[in-house]
NULUM-495507 format. One record per atom (N, C-alpha, C): residue number from 0; residue in three letters; chain; atom name; x, y, z. Coordinates in nm, 3 decimals. Example, Ala and Ser with C-alpha at 12.3 -4.5 7.8 and 13.67 -1.06 7.14 Angstrom:
+-----+------+-------+------+---------+---------+---------+
!  nr ! rest ! kette ! atom !       X !       Y !       Z !
+-----+------+-------+------+---------+---------+---------+
!   0 !  ALA !     A !    N !   1.319 !  -0.569 !   0.780 !
!   0 !  ALA !     A !   CA !   1.230 !  -0.450 !   0.780 !
!   0 !  ALA !     A !    C !   1.320 !  -0.330 !   0.780 !
!   1 !  SER !     A !    N !   1.285 !  -0.225 !   0.708 !
!   1 !  SER !     A !   CA !   1.367 !  -0.106 !   0.714 !
!   1 !  SER !     A !    C !   1.290 !   0.003 !   0.787 !
+-----+------+-------+------+---------+---------+---------+
This chain:
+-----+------+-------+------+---------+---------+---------+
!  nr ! rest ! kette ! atom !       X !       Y !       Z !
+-----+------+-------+------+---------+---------+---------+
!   0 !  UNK !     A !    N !   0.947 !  -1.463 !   0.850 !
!   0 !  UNK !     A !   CA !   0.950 !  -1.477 !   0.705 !
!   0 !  UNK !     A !    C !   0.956 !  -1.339 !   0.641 !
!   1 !  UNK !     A !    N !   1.005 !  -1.321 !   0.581 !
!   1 !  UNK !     A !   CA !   1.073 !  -1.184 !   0.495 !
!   1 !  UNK !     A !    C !   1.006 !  -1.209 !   0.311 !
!   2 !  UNK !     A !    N !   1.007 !  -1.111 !   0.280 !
!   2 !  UNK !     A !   CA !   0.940 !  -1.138 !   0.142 !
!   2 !  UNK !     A !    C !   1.028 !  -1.089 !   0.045 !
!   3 !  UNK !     A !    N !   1.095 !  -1.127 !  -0.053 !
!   3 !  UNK !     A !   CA !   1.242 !  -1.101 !  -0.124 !
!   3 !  UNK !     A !    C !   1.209 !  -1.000 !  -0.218 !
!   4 !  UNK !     A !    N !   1.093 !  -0.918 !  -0.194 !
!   4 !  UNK !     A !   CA !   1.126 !  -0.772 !  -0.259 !
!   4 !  UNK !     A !    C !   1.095 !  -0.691 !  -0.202 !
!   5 !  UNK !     A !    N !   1.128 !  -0.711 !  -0.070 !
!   5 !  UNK !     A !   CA !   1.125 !  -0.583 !   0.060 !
!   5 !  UNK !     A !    C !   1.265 !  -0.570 !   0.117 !
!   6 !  UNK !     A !    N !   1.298 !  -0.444 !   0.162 !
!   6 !  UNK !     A !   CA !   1.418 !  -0.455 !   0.219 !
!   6 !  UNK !     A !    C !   1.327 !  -0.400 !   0.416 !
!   7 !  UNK !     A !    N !   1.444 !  -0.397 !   0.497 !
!   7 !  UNK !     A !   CA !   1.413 !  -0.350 !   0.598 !
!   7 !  UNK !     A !    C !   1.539 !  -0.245 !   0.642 !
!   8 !  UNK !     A !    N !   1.549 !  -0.151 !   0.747 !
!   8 !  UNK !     A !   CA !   1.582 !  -0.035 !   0.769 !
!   8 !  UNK !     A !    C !   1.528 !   0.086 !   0.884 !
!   9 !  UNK !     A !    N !   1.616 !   0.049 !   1.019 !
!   9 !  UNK !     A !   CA !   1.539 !   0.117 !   1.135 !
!   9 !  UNK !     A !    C !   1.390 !   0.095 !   1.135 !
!  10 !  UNK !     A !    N !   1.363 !   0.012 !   1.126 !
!  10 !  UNK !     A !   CA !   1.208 !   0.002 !   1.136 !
!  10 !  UNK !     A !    C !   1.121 !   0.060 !   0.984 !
!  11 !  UNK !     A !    N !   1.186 !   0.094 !   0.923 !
!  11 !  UNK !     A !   CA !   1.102 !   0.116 !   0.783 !
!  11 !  UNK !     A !    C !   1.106 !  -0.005 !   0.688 !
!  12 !  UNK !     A !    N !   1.024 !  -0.020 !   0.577 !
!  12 !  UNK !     A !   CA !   0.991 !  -0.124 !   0.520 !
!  12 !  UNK !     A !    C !   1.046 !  -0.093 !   0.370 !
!  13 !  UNK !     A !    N !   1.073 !  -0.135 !   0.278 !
!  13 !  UNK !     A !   CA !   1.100 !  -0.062 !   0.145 !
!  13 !  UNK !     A !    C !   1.046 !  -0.210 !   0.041 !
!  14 !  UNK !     A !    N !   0.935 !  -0.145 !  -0.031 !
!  14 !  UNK !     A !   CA !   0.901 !  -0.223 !  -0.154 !
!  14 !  UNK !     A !    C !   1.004 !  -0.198 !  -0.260 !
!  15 !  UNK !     A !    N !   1.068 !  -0.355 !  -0.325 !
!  15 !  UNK !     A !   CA !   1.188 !  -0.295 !  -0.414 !
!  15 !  UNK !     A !    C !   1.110 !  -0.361 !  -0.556 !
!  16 !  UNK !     A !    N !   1.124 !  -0.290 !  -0.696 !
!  16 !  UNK !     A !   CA !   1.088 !  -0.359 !  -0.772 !
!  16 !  UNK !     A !    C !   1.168 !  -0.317 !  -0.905 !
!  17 !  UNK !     A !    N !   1.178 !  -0.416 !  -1.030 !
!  17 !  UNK !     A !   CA !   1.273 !  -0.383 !  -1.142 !
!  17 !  UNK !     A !    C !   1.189 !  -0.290 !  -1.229 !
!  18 !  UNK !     A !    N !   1.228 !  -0.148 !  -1.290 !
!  18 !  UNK !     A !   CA !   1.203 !  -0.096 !  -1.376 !
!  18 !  UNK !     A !    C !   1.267 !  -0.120 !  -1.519 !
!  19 !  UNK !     A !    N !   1.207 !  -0.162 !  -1.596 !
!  19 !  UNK !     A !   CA !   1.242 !  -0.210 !  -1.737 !
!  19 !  UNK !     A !    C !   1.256 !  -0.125 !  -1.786 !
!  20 !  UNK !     A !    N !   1.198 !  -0.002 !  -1.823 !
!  20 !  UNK !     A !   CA !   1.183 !   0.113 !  -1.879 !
!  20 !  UNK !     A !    C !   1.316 !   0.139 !  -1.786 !
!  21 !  UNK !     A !    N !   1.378 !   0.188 !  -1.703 !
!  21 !  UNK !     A !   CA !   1.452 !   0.249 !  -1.675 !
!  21 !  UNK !     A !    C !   1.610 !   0.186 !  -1.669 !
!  22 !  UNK !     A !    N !   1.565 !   0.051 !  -1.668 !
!  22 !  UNK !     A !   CA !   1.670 !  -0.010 !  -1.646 !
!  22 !  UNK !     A !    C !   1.763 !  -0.023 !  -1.521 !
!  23 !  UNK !     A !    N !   1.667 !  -0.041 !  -1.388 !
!  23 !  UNK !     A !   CA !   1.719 !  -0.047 !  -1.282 !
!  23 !  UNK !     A !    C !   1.571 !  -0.057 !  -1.151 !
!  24 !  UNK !     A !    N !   1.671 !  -0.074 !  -1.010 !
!  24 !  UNK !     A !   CA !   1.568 !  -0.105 !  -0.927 !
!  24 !  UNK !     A !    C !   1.506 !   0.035 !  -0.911 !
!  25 !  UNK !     A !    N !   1.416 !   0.030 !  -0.838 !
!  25 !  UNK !     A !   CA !   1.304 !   0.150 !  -0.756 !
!  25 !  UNK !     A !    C !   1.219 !   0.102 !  -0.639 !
!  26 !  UNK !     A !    N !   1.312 !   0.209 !  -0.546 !
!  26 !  UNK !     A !   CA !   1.263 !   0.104 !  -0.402 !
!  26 !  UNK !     A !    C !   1.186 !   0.274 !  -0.361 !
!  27 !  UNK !     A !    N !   1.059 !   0.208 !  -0.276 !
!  27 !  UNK !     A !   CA !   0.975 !   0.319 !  -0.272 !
!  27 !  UNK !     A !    C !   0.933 !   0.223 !  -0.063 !
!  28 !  UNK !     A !    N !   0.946 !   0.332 !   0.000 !
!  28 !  UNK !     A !   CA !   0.942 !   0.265 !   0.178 !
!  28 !  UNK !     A !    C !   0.804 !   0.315 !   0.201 !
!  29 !  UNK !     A !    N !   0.732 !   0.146 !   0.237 !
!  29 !  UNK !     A !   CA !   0.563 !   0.131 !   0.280 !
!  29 !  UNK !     A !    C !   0.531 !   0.145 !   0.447 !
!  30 !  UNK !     A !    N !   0.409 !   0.181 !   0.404 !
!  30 !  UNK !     A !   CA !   0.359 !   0.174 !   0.567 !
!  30 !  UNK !     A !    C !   0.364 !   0.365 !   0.638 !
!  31 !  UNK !     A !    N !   0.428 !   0.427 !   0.544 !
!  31 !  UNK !     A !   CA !   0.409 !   0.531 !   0.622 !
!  31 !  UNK !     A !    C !   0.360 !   0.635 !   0.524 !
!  32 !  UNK !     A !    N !   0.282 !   0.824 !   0.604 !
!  32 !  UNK !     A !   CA !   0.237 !   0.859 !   0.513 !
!  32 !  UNK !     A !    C !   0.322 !   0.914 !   0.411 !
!  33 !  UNK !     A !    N !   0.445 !   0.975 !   0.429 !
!  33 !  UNK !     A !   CA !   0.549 !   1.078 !   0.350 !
!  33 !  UNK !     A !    C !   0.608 !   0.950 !   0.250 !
!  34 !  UNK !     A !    N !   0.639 !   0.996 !   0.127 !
!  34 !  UNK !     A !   CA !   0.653 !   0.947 !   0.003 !
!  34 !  UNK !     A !    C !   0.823 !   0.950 !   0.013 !
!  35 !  UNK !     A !    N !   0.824 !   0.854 !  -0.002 !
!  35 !  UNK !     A !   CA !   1.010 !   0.778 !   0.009 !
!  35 !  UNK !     A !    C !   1.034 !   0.690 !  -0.126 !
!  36 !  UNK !     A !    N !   1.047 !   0.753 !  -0.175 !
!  36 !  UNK !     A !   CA !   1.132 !   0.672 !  -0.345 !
!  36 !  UNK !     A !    C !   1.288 !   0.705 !  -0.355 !
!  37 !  UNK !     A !    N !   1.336 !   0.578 !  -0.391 !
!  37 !  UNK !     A !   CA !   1.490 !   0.579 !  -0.390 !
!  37 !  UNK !     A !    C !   1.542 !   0.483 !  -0.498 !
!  38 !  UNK !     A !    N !   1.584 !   0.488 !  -0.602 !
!  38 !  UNK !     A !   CA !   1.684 !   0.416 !  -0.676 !
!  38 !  UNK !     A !    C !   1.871 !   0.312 !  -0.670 !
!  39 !  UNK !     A !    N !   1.835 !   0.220 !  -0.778 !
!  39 !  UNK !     A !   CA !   1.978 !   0.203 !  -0.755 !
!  39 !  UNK !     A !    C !   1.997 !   0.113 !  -0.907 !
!  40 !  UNK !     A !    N !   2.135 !   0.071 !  -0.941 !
!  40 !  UNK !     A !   CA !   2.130 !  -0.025 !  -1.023 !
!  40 !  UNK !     A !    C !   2.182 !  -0.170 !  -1.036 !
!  41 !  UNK !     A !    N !   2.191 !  -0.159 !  -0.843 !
!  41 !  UNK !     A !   CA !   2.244 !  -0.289 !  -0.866 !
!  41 !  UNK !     A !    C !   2.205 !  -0.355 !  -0.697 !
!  42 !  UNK !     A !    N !   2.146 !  -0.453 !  -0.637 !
!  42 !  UNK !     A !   CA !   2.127 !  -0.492 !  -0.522 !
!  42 !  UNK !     A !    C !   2.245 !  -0.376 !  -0.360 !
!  43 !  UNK !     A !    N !   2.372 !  -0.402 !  -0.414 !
!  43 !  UNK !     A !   CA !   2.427 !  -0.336 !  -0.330 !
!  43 !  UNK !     A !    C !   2.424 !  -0.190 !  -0.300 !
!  44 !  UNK !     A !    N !   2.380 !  -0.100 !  -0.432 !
!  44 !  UNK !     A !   CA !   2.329 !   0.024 !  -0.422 !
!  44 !  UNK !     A !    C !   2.212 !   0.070 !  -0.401 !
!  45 !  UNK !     A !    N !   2.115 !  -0.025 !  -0.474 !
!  45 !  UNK !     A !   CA !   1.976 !   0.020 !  -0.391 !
!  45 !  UNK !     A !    C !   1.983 !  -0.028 !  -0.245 !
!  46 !  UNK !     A !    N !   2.066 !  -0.089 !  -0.174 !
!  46 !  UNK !     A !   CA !   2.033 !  -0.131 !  -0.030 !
!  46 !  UNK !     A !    C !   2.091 !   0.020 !   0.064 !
!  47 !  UNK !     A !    N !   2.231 !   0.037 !   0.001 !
!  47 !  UNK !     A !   CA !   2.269 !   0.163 !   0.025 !
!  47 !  UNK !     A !    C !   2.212 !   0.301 !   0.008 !
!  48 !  UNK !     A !    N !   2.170 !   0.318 !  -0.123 !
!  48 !  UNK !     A !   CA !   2.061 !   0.432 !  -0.095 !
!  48 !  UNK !     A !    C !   1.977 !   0.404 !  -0.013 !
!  49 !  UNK !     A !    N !   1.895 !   0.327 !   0.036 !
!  49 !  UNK !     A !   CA !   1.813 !   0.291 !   0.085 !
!  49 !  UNK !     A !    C !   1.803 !   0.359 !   0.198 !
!  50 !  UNK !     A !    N !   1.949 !   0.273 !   0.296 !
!  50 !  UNK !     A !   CA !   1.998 !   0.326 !   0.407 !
!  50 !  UNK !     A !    C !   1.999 !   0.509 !   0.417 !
!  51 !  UNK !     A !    N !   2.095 !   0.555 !   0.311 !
!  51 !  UNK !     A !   CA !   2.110 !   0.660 !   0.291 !
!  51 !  UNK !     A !    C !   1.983 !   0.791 !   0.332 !
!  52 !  UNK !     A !    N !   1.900 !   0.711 !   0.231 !
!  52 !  UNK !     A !   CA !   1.771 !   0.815 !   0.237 !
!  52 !  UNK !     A !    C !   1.683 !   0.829 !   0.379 !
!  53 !  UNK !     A !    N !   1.708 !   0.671 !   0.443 !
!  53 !  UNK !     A !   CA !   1.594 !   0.665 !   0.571 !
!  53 !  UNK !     A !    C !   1.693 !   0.818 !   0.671 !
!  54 !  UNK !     A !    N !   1.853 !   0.758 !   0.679 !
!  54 !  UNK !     A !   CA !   1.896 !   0.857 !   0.748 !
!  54 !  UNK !     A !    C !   1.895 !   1.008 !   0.700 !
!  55 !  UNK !     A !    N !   1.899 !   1.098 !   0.600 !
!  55 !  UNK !     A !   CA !   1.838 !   1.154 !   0.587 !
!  55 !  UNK !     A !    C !   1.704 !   1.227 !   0.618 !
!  56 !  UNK !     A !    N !   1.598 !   1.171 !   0.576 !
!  56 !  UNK !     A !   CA !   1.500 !   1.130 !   0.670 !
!  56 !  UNK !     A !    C !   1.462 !   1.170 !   0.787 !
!  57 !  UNK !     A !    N !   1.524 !   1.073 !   0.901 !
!  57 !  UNK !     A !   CA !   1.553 !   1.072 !   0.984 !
!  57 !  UNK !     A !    C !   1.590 !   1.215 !   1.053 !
!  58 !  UNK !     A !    N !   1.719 !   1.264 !   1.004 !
!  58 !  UNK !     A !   CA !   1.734 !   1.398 !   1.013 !
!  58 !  UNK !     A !    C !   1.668 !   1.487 !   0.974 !
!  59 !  UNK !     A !    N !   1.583 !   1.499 !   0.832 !
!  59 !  UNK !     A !   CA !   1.508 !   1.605 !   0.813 !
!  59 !  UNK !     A !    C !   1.378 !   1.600 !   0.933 !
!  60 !  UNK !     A !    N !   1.327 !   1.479 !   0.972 !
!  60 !  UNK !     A !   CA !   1.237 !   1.531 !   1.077 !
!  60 !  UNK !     A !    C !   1.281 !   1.586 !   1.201 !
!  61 !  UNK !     A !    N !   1.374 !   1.529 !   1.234 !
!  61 !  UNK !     A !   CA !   1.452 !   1.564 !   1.342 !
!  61 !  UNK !     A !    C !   1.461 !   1.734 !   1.383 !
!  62 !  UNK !     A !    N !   1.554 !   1.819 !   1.222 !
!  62 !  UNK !     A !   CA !   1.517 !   1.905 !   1.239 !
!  62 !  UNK !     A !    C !   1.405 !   1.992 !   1.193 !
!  63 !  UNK !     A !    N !   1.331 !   1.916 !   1.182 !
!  63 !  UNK !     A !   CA !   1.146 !   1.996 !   1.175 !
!  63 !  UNK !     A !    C !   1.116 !   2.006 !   1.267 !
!  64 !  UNK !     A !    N !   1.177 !   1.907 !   1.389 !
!  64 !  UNK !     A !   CA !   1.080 !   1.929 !   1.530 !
!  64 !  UNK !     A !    C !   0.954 !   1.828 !   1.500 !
!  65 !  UNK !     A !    N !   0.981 !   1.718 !   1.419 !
!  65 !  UNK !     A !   CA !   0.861 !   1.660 !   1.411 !
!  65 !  UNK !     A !    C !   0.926 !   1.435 !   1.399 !
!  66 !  UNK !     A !    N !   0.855 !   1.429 !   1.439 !
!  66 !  UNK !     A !   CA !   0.838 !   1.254 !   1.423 !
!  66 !  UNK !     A !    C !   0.852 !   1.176 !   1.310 !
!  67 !  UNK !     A !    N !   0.927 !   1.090 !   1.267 !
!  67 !  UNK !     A !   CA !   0.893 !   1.098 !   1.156 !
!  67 !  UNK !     A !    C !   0.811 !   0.948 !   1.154 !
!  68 !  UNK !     A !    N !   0.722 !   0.949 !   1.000 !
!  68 !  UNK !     A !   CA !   0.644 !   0.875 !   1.025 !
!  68 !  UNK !     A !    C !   0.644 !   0.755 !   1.068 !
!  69 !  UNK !     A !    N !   0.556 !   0.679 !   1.095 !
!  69 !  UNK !     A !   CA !   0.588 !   0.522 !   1.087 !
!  69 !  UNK !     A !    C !   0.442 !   0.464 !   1.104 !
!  70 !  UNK !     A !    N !   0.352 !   0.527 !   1.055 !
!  70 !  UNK !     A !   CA !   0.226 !   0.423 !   1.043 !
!  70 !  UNK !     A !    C !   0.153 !   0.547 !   0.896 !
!  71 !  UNK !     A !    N !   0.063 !   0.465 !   0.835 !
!  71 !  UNK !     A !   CA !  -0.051 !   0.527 !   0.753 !
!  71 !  UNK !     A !    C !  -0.215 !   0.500 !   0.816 !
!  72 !  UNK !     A !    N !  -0.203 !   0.438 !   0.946 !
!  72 !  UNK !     A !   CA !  -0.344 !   0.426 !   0.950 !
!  72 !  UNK !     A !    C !  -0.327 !   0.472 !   1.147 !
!  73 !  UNK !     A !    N !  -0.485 !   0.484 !   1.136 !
!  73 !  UNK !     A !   CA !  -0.528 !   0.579 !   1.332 !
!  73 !  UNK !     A !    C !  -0.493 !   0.462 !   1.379 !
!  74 !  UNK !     A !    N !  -0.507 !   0.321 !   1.332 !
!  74 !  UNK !     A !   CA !  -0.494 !   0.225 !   1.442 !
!  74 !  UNK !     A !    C !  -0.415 !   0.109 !   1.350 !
!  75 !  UNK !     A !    N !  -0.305 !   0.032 !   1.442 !
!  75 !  UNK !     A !   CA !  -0.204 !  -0.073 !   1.417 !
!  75 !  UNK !     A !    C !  -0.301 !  -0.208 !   1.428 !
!  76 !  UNK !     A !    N !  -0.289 !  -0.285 !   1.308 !
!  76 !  UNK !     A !   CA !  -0.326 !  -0.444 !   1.257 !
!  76 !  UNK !     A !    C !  -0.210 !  -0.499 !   1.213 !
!  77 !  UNK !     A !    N !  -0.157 !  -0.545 !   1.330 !
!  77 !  UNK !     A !   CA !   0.005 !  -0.644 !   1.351 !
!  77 !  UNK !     A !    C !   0.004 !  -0.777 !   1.207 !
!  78 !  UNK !     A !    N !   0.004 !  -0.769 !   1.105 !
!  78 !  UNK !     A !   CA !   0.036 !  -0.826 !   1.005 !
!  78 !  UNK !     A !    C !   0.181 !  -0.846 !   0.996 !
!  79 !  UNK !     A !    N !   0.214 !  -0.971 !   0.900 !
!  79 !  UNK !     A !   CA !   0.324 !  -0.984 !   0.899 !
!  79 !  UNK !     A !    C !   0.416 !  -0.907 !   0.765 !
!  80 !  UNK !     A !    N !   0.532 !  -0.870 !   0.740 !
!  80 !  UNK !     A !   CA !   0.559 !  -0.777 !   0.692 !
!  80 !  UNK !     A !    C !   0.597 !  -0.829 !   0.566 !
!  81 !  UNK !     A !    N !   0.605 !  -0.960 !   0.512 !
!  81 !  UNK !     A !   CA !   0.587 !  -1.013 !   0.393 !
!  81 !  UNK !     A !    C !   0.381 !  -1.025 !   0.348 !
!  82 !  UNK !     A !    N !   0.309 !  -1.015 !   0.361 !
!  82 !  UNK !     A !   CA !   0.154 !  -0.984 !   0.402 !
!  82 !  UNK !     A !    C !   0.136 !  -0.832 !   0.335 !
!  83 !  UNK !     A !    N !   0.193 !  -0.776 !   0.410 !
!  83 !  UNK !     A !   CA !   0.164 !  -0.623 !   0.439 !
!  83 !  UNK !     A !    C !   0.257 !  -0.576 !   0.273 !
!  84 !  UNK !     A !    N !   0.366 !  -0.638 !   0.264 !
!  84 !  UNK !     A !   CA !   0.442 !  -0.593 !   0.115 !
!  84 !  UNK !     A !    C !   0.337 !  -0.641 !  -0.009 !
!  85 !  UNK !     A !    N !   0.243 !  -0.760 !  -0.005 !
!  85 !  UNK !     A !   CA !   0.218 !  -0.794 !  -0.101 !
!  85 !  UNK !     A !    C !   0.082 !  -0.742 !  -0.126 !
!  86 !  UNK !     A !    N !   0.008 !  -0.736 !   0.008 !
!  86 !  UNK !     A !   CA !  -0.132 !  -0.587 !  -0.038 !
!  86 !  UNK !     A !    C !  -0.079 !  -0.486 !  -0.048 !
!  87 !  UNK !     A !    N !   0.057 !  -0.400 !  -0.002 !
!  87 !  UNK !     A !   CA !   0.067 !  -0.294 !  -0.046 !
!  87 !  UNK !     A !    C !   0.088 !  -0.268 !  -0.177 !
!  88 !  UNK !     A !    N !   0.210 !  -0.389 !  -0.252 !
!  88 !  UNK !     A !   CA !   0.197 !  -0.412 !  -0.397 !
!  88 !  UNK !     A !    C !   0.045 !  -0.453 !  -0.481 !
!  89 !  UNK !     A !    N !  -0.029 !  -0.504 !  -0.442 !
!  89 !  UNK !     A !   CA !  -0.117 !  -0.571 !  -0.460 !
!  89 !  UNK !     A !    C !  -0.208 !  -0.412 !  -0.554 !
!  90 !  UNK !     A !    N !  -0.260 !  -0.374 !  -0.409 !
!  90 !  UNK !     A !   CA !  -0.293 !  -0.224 !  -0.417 !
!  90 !  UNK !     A !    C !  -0.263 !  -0.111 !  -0.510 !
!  91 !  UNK !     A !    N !  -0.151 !  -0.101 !  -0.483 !
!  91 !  UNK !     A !   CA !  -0.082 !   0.011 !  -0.568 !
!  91 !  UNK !     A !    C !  -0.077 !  -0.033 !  -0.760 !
!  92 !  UNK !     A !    N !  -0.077 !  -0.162 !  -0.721 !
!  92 !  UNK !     A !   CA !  -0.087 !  -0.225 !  -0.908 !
!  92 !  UNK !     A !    C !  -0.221 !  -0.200 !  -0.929 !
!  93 !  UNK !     A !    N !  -0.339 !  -0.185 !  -0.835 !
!  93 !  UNK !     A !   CA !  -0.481 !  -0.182 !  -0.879 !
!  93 !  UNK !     A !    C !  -0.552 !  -0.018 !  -0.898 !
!  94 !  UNK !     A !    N !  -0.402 !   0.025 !  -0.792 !
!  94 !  UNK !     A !   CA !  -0.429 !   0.166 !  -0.802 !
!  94 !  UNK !     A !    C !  -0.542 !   0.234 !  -0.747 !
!  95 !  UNK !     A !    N !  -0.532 !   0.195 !  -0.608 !
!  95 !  UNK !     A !   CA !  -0.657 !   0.201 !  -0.469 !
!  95 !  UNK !     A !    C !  -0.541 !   0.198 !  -0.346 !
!  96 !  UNK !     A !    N !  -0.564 !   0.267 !  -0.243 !
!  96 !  UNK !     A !   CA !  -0.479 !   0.286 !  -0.147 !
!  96 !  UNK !     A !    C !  -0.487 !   0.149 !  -0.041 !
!  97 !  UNK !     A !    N !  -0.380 !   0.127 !   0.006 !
!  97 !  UNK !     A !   CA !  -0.427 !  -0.023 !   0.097 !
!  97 !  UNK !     A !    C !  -0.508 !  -0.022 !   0.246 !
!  98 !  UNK !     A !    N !  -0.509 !   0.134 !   0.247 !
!  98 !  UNK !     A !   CA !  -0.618 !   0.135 !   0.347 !
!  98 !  UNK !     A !    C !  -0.756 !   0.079 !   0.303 !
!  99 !  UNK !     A !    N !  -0.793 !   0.121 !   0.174 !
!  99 !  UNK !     A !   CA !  -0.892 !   0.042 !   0.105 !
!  99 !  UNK !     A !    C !  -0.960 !  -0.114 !   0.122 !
! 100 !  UNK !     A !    N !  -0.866 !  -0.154 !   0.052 !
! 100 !  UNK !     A !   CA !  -0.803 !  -0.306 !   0.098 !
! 100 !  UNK !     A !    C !  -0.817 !  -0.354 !   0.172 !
! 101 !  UNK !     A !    N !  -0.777 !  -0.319 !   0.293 !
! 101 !  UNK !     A !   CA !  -0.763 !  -0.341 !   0.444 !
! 101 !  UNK !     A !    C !  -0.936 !  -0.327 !   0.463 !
! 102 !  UNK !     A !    N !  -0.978 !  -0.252 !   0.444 !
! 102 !  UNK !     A !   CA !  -1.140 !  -0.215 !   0.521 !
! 102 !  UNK !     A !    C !  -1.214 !  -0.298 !   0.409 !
! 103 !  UNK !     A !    N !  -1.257 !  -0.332 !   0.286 !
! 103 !  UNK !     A !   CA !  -1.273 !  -0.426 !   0.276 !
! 103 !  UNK !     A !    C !  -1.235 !  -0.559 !   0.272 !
! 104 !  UNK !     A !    N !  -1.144 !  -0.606 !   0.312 !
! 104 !  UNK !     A !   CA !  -1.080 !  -0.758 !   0.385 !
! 104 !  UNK !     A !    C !  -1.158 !  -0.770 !   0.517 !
! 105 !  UNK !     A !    N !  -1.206 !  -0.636 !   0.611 !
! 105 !  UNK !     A !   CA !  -1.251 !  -0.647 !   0.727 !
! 105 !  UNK !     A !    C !  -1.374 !  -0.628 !   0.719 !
! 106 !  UNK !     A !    N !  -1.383 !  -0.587 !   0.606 !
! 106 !  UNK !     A !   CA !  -1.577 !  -0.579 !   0.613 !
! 106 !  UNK !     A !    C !  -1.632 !  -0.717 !   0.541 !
! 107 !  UNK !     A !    N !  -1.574 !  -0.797 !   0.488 !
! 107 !  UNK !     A !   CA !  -1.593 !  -0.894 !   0.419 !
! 107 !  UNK !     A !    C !  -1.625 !  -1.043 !   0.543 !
! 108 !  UNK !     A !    N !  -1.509 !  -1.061 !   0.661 !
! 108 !  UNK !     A !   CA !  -1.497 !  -1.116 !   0.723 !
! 108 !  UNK !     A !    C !  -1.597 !  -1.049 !   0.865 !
! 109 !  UNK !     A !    N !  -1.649 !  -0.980 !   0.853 !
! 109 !  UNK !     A !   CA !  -1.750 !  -0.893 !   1.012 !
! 109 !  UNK !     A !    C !  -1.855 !  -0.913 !   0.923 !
! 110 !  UNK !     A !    N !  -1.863 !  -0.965 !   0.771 !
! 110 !  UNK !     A !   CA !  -1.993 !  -0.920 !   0.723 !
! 110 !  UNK !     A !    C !  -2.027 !  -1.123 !   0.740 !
! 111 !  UNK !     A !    N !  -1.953 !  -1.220 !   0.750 !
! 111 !  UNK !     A !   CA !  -2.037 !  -1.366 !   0.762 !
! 111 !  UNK !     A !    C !  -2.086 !  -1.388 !   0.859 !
! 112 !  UNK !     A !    N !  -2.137 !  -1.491 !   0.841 !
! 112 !  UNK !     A !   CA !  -2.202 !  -1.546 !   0.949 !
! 112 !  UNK !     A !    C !  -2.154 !  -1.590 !   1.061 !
! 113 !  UNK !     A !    N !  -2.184 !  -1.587 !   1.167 !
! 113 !  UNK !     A !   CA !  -2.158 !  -1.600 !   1.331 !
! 113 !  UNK !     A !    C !  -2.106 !  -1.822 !   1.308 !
+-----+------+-------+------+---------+---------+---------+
């Protein structure tokens, strides 16, 4: 199940959402730590930038000599990636990081009863 305001891309995730004020999409790629914002104004161009930027990307770590990212947390909780788009949106509208989130969802459920 896919969540219809995420795109996907080599393994990266991209939250897409409409800017009114700007008058167009703003797709910003979750789950990792480096900050990936990309624009477009129409489904077929934000999918293309999209692409565009991961490869990019891609290459700028490449030549850093470095990895590029693909997690924000020390340890992987296999969620599904429509899940994972809607606390990351969830989050970011509350304006608390979803690591947050995440540790209380898990302290909530370790904190009932046996």
């Amino acid at each position: 199940m896919t969540d219809n305001n995420t795109m996907k891309y080599k393994d990266f995730t991209a939250l897409i959402e409409f800017s009114d004020e700007d008058g167009c999409l703003i797709g910003k790629v979750i789950g990792i730590k480096d900050v990936i914002v990309f624009d477009g104004n129409t489904v077929e161009e934000i999918r293309k930038n999209f692409h565009d930027i991961i490869d990019h990307y891609i290459a700028a770590c490449a030549k850093a000599g470095r990895e590029p990212n693909k997690s924000v947390s020390e340890i992987m909780i296999p969620v599904s990636t429509a899940l994972y788009a809607k606390a990351t949106r969830k989050a970011e509208y509350d304006g608390v990081p979803v690591r947050t989130v995440m540790e209380a969802a898990l302290q909530k459920f370790v904190s009932r009863p046996a």
